[in-house]
TIMARVEX-230225 format. One record per atom (N, C-alpha, C): residue in three letters; atom name; x, y, z. Coordinates in nm, 2 decimals, m for minus. Layout:
! residues N
@resn: ala, name: CA, x: X, y: Y, z: Z
...
! end
This chain:
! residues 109
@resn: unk, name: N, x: 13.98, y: 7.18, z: 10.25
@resn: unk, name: CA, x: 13.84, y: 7.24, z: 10.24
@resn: unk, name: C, x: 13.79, y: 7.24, z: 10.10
@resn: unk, name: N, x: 13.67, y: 7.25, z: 10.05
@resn: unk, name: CA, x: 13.62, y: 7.19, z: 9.91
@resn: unk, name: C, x: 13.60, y: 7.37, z: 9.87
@resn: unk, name: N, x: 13.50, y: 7.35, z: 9.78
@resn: unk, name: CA, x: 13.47, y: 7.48, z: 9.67
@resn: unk, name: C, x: 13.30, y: 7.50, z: 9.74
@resn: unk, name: N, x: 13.32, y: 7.65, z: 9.83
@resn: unk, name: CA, x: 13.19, y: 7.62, z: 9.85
@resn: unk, name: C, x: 13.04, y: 7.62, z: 9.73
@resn: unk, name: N, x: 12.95, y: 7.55, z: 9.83
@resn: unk, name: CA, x: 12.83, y: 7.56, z: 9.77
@resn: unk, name: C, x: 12.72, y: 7.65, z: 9.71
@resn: unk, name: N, x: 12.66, y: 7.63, z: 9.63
@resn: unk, name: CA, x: 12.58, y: 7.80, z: 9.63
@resn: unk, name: C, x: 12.41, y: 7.66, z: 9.56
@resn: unk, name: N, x: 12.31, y: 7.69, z: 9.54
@resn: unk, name: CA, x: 12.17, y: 7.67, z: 9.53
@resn: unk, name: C, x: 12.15, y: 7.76, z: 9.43
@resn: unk, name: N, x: 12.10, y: 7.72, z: 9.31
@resn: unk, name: CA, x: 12.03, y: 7.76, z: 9.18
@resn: unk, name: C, x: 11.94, y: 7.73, z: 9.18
@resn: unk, name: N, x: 11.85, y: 7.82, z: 9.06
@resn: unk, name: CA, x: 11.64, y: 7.75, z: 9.06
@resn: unk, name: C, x: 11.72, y: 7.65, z: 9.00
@resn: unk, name: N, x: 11.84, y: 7.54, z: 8.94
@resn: unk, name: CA, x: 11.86, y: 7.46, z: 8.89
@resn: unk, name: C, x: 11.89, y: 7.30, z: 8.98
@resn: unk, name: N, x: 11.94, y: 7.35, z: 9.11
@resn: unk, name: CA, x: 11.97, y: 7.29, z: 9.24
@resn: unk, name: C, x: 12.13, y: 7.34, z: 9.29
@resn: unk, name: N, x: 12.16, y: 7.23, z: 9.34
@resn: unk, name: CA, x: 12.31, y: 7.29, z: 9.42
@resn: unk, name: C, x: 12.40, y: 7.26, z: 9.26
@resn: unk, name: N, x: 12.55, y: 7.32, z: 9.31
@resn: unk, name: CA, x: 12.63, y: 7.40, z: 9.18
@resn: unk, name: C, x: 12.77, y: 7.43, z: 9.26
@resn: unk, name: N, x: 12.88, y: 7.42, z: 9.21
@resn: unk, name: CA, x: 12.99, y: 7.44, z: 9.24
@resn: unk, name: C, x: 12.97, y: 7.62, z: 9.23
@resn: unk, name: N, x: 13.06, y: 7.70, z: 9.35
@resn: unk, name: CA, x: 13.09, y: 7.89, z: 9.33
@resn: unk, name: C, x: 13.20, y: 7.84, z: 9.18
@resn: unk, name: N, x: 13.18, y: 7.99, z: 9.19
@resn: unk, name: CA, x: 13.26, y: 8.04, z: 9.05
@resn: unk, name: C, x: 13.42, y: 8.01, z: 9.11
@resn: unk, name: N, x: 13.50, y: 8.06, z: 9.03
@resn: unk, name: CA, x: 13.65, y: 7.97, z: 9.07
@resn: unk, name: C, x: 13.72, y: 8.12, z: 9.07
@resn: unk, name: N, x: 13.78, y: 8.18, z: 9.17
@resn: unk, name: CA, x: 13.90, y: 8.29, z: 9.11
@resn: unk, name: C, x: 13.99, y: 8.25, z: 9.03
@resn: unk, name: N, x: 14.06, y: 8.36, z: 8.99
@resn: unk, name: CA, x: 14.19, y: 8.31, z: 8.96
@resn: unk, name: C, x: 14.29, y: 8.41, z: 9.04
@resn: unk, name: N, x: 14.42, y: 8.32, z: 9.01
@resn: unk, name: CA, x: 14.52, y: 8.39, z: 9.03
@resn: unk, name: C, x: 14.59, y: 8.55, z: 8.99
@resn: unk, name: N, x: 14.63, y: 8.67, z: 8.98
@resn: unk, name: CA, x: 14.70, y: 8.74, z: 8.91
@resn: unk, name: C, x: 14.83, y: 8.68, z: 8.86
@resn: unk, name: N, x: 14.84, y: 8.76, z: 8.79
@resn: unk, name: CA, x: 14.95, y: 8.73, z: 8.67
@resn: unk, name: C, x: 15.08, y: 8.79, z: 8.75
@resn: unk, name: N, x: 15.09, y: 8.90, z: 8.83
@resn: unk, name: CA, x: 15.18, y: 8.95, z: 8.92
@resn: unk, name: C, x: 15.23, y: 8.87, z: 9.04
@resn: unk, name: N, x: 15.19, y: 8.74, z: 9.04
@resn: unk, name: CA, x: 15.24, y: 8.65, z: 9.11
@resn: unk, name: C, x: 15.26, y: 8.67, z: 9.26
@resn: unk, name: N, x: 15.15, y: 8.78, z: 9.30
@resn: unk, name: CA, x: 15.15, y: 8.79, z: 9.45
@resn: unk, name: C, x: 15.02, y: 8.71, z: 9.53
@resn: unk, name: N, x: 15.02, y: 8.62, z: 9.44
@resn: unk, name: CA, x: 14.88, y: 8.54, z: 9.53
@resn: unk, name: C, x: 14.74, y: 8.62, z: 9.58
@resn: unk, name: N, x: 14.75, y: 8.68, z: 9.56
@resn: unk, name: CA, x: 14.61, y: 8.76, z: 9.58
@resn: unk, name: C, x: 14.52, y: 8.74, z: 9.45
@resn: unk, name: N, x: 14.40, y: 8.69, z: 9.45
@resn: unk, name: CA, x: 14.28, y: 8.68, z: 9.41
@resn: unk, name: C, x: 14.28, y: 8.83, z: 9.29
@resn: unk, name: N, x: 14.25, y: 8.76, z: 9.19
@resn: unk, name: CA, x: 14.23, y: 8.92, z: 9.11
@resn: unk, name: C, x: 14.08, y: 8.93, z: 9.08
@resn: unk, name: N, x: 14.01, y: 9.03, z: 9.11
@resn: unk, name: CA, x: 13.84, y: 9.04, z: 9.10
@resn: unk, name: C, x: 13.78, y: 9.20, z: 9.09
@resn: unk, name: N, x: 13.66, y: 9.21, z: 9.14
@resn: unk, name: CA, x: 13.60, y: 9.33, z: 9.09
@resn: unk, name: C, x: 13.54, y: 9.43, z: 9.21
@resn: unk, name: N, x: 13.61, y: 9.54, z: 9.19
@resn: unk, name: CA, x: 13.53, y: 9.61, z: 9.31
@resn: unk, name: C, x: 13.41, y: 9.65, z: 9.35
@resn: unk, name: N, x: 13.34, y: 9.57, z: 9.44
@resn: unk, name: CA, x: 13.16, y: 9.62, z: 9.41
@resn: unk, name: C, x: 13.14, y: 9.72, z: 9.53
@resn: unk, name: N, x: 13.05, y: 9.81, z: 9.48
@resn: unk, name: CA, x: 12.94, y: 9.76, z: 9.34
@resn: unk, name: C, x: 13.01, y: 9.83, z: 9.23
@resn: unk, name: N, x: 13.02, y: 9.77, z: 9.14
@resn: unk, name: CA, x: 13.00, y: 9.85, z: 9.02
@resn: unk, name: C, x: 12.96, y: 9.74, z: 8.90
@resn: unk, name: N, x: 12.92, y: 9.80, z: 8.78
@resn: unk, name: CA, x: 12.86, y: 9.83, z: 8.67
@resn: unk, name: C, x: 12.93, y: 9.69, z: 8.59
@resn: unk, name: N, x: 12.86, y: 9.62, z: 8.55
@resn: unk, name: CA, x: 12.90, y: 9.47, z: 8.53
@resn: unk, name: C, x: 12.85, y: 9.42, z: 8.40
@resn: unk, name: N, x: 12.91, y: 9.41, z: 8.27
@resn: unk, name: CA, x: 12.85, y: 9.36, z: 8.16
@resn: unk, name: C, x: 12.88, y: 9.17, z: 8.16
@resn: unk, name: N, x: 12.70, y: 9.14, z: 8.16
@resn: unk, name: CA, x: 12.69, y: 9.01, z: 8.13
@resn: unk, name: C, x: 12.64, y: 8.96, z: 8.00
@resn: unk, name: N, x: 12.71, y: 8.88, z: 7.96
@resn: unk, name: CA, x: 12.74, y: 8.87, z: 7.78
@resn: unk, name: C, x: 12.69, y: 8.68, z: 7.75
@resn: unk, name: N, x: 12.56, y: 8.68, z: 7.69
@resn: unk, name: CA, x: 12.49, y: 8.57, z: 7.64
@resn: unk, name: C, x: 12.47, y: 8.56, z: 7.52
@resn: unk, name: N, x: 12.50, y: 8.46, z: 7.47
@resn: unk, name: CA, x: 12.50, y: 8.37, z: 7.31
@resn: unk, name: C, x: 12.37, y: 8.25, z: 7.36
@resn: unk, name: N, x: 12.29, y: 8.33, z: 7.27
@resn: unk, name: CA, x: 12.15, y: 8.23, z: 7.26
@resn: unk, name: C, x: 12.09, y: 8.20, z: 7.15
@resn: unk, name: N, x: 11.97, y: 8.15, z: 7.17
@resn: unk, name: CA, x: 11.91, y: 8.16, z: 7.06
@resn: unk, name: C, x: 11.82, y: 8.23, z: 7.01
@resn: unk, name: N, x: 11.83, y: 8.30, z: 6.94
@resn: unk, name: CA, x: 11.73, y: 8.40, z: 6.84
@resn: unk, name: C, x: 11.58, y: 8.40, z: 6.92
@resn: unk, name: N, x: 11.53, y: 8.50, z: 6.95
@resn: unk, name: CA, x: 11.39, y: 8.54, z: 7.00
@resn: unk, name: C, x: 11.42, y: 8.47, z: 7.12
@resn: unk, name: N, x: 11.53, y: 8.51, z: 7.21
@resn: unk, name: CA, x: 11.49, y: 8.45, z: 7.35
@resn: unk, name: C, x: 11.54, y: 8.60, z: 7.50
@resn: unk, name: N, x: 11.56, y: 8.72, z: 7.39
@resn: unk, name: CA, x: 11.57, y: 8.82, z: 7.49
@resn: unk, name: C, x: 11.49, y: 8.84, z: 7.61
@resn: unk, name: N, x: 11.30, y: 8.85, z: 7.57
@resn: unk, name: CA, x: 11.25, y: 8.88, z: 7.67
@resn: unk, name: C, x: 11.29, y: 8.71, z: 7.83
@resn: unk, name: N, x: 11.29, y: 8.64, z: 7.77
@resn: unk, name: CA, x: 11.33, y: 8.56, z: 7.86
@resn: unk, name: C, x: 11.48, y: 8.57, z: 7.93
@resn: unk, name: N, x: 11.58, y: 8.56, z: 7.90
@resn: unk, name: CA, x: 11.68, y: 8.66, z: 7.90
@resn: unk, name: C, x: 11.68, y: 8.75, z: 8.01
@resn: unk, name: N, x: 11.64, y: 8.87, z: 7.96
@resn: unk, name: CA, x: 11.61, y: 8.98, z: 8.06
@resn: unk, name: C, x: 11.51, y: 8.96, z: 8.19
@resn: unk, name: N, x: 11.41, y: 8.84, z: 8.13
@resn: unk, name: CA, x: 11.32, y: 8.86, z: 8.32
@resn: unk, name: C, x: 11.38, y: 8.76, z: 8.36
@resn: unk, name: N, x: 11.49, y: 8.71, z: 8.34
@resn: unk, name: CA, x: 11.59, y: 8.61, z: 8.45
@resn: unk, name: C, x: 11.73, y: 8.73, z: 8.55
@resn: unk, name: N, x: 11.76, y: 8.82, z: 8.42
@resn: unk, name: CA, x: 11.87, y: 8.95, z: 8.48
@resn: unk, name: C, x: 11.76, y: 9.02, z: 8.59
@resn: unk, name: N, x: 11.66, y: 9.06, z: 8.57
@resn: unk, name: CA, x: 11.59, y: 9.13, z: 8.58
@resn: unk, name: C, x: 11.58, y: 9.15, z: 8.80
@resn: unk, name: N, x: 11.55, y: 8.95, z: 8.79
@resn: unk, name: CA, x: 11.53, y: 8.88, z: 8.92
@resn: unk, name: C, x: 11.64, y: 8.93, z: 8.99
@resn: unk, name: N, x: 11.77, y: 8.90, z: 8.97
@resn: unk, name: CA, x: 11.88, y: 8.93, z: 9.03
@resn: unk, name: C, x: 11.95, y: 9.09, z: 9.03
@resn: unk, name: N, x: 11.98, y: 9.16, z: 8.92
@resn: unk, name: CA, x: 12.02, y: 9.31, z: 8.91
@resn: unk, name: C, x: 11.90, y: 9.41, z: 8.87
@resn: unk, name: N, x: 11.99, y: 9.50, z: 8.88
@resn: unk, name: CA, x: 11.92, y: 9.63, z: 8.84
@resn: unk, name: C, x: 11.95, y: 9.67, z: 8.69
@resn: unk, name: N, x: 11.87, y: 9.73, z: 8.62
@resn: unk, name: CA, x: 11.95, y: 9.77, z: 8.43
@resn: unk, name: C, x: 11.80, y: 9.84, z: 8.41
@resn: unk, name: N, x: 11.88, y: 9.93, z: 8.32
@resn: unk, name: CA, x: 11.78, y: 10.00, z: 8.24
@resn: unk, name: C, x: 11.78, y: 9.89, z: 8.04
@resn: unk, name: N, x: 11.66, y: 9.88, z: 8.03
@resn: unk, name: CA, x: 11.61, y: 9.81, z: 7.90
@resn: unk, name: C, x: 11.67, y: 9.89, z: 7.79
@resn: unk, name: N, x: 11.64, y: 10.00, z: 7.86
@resn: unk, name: CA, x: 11.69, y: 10.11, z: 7.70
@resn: unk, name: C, x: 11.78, y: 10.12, z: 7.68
@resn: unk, name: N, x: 11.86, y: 10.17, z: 7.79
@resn: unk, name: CA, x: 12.03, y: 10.16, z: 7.84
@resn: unk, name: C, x: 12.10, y: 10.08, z: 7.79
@resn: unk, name: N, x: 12.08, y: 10.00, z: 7.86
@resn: unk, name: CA, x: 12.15, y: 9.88, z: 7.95
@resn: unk, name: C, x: 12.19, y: 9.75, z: 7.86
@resn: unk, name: N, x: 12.11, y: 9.72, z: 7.79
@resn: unk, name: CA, x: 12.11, y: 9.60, z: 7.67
@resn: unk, name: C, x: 12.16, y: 9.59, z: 7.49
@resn: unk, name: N, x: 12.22, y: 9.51, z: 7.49
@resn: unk, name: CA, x: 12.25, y: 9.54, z: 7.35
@resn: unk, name: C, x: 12.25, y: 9.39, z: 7.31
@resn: unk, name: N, x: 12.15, y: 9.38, z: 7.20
@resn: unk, name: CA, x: 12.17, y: 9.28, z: 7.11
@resn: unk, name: C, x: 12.24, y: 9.26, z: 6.98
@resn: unk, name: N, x: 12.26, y: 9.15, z: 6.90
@resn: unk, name: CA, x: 12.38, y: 9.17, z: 6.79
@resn: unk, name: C, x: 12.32, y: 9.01, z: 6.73
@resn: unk, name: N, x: 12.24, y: 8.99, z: 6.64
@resn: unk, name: CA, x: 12.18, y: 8.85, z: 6.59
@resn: unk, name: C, x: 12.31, y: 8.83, z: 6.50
@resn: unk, name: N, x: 12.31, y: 8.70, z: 6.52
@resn: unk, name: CA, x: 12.42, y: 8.66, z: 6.40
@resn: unk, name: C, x: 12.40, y: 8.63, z: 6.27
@resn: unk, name: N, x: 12.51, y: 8.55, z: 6.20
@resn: unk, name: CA, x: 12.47, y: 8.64, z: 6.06
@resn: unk, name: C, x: 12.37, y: 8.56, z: 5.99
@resn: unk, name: N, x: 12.32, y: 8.44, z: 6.00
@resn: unk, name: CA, x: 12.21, y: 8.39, z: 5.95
@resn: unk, name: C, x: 12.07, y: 8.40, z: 6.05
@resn: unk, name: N, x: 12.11, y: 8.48, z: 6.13
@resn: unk, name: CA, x: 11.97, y: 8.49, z: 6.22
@resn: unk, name: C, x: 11.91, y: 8.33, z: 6.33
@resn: unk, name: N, x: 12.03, y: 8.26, z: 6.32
@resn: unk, name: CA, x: 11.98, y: 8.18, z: 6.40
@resn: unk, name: C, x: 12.01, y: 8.20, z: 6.58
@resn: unk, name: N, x: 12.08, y: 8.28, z: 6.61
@resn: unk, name: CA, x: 12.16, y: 8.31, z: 6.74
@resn: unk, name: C, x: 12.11, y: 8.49, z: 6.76
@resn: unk, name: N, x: 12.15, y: 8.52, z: 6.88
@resn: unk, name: CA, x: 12.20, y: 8.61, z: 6.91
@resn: unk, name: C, x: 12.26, y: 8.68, z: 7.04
@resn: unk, name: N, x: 12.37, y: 8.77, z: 7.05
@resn: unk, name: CA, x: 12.42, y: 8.80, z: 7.16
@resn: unk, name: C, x: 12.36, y: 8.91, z: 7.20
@resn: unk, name: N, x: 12.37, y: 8.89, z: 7.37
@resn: unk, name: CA, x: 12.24, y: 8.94, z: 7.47
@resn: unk, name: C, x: 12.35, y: 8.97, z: 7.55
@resn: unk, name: N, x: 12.39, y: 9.18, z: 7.52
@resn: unk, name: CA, x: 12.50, y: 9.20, z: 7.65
@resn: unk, name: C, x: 12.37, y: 9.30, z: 7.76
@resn: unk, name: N, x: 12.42, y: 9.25, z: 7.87
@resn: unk, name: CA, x: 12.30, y: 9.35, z: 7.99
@resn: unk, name: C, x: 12.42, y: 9.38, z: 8.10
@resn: unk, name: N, x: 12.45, y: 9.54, z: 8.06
@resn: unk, name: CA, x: 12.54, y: 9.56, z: 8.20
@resn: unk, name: C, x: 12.47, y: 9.61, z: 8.30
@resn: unk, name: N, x: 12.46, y: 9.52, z: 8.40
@resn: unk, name: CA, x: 12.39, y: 9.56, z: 8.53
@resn: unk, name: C, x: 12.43, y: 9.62, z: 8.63
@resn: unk, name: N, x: 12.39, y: 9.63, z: 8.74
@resn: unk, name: CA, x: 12.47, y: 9.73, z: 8.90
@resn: unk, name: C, x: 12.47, y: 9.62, z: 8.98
@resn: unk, name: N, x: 12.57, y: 9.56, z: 8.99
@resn: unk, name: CA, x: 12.62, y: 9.45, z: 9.07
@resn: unk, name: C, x: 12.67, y: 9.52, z: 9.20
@resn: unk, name: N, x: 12.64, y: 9.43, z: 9.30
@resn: unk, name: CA, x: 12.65, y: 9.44, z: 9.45
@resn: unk, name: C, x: 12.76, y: 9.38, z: 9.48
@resn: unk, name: N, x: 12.73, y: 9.26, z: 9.47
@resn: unk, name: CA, x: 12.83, y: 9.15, z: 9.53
@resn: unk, name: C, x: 12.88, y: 9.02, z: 9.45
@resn: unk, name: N, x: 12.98, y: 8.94, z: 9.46
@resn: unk, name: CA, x: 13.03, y: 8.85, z: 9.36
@resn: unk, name: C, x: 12.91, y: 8.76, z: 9.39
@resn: unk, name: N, x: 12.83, y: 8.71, z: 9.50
@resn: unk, name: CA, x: 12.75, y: 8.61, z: 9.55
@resn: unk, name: C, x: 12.62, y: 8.70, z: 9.42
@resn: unk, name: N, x: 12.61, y: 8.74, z: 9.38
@resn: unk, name: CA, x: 12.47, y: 8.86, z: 9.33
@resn: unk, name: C, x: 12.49, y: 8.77, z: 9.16
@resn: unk, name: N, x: 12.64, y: 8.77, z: 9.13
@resn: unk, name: CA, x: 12.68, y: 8.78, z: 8.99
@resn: unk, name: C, x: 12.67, y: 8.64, z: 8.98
@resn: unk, name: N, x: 12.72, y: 8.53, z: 9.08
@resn: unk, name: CA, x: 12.73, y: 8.36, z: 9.03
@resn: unk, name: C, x: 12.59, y: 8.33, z: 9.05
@resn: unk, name: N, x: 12.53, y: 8.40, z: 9.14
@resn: unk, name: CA, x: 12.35, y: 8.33, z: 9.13
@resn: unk, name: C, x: 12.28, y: 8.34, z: 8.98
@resn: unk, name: N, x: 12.31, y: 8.49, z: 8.97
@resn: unk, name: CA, x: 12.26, y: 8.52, z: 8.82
@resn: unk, name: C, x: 12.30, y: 8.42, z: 8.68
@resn: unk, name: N, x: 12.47, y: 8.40, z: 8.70
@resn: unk, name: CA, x: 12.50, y: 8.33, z: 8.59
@resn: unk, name: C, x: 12.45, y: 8.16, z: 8.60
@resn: unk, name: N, x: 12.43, y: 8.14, z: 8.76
@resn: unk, name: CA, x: 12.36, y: 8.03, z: 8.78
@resn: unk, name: C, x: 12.23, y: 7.98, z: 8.72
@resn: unk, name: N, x: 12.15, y: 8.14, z: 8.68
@resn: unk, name: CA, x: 12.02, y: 8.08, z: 8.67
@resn: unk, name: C, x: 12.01, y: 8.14, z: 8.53
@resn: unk, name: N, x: 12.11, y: 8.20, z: 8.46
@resn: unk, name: CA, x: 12.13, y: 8.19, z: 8.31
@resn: unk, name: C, x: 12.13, y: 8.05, z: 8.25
@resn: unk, name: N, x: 12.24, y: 7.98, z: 8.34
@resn: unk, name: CA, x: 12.26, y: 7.91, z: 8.30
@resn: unk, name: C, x: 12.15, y: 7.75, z: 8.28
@resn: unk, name: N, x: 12.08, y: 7.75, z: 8.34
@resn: unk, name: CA, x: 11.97, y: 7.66, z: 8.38
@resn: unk, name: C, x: 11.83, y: 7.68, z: 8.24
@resn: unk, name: N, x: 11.89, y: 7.78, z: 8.17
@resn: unk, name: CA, x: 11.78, y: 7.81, z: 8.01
@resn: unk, name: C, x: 11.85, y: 7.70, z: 7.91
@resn: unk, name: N, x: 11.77, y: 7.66, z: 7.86
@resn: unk, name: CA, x: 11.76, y: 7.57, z: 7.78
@resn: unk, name: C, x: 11.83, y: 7.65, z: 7.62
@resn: unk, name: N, x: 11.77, y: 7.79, z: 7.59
@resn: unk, name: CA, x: 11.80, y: 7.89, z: 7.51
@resn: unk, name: C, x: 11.95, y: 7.93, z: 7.53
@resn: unk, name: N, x: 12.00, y: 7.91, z: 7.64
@resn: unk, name: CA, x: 12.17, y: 7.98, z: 7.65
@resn: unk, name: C, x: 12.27, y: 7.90, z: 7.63
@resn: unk, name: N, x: 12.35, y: 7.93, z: 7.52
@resn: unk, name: CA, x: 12.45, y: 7.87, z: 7.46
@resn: unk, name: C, x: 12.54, y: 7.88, z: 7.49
@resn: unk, name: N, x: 12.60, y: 7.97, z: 7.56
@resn: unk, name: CA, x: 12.70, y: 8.02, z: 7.59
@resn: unk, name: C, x: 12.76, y: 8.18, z: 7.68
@resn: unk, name: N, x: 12.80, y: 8.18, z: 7.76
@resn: unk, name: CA, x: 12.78, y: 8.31, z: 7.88
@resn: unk, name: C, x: 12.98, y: 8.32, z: 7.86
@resn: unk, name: N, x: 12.99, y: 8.49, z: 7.89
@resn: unk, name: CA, x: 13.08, y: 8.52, z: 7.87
@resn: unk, name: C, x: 13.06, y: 8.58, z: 8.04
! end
């Protein structure tokens, strides 16, 4: 059986991959939802508000709360963390899906 499918505003896309635990009991190691989920982007400089009305589509976060930026040291970059209220693991790969489809994102943790 393959890796199912999932549809991004970018088109179709391989799901995210589990892993294994380290305890060697074959069980999937992951996240109990819902809960509270930091998503961590390396972009480029001045591309928050874009950024945010992509999280925005998919979770829930407070702006004031919820976000923290950190420019790097020559100001050309900066990291974009937004912990959201995640539902479901299908909620979290759409999102990183359509992070990832920005021309501005460098890099997603």
């Amino acid at each position: 059986m393959g890796v199912p499918q999932m549809v991004s505003a970018c088109g179709l896309m391989d799901s995210l991959t589990m892993t294994e635990d380290s305890a060697g009991g074959g069980q999937p190691e992951g996240l109990t939802f819902p809960c509270r989920y930091p998503v961590k982007i390396m972009t480029e400089s001045g591309a928050r508000a874009k950024i945010l009305e992509v999280v925005a589509r998919h979770a829930e976060f407070s702006p004031s709360e919820d976000v923290r930026t950190r420019p790097s040291r020559n100001a050309r970059y900066e990291s974009i963390t937004v912990t959201v209220d995640a539902q479901n693991r299908q909620q979290l790969e759409a999102l990183y899906a359509d992070l990832r489809c920005l021309d501005v994102v460098k890099m997603m943790l």
